[in-house]
C-alpha positions in Angstrom: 0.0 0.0 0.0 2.9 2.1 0.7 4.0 2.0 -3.3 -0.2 3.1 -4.2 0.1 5.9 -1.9 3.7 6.8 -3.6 2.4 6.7 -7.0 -0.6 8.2 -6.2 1.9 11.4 -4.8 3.9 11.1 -8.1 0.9 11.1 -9.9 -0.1 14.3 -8.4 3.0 16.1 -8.8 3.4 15.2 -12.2 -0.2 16.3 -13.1 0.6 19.9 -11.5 3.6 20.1 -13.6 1.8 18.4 -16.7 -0.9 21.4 -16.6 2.2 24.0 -15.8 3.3 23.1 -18.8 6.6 21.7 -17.1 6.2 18.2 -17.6 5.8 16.6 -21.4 2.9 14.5 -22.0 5.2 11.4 -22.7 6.7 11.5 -18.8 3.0 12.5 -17.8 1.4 9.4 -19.1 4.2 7.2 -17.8 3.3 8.6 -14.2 -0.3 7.7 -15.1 0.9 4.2 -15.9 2.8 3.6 -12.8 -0.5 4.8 -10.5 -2.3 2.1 -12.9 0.4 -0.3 -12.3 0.6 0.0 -8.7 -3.5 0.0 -8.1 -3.0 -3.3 -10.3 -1.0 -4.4 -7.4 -3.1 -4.0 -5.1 -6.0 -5.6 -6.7 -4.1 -8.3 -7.6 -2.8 -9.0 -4.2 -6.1 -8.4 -2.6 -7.7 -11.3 -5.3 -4.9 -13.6 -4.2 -5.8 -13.5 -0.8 -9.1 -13.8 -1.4 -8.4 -17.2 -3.0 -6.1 -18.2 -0.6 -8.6 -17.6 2.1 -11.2 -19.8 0.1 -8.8 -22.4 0.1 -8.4 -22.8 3.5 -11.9 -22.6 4.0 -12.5 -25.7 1.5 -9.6 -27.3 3.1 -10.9 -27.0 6.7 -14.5 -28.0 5.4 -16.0 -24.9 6.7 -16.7 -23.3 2.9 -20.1 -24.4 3.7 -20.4 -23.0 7.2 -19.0 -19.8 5.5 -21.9 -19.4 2.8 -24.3 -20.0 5.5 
């Protein structure tokens, strides 16, 4: 989450500097990508869990219990 919340900064800066006209629109959508990018991440991770956590469940025979 650390990385989401430093791209999401970067982001922001570069934005600023993108409508001062200080930044090029190549460098601006590359800070764009890496907010994509690390949101991906997060998602990602977040899904993998998920799974991981239904596993167990169906491992432990409690996926039933669970939908109850």
């Amino acid at each position: 989450r650390e990385n989401l919340v430093a791209a999401k900064e970067n982001h922001s800066i570069a934005r600023e500097r993108y409508l001062l006209g200080n930044l090029s629109g190549i460098a601006m959508r590359e800070a764009q990508k890496s907010l994509l990018d690390a949101e991906e991440r997060i998602l990602t991770a977040e899904y993998n869990t998920k799974l991981c956590e239904i596993s167990l469940l169906q491992i432990s025979g409690k996926a039933i219990e669970y939908i109850k």
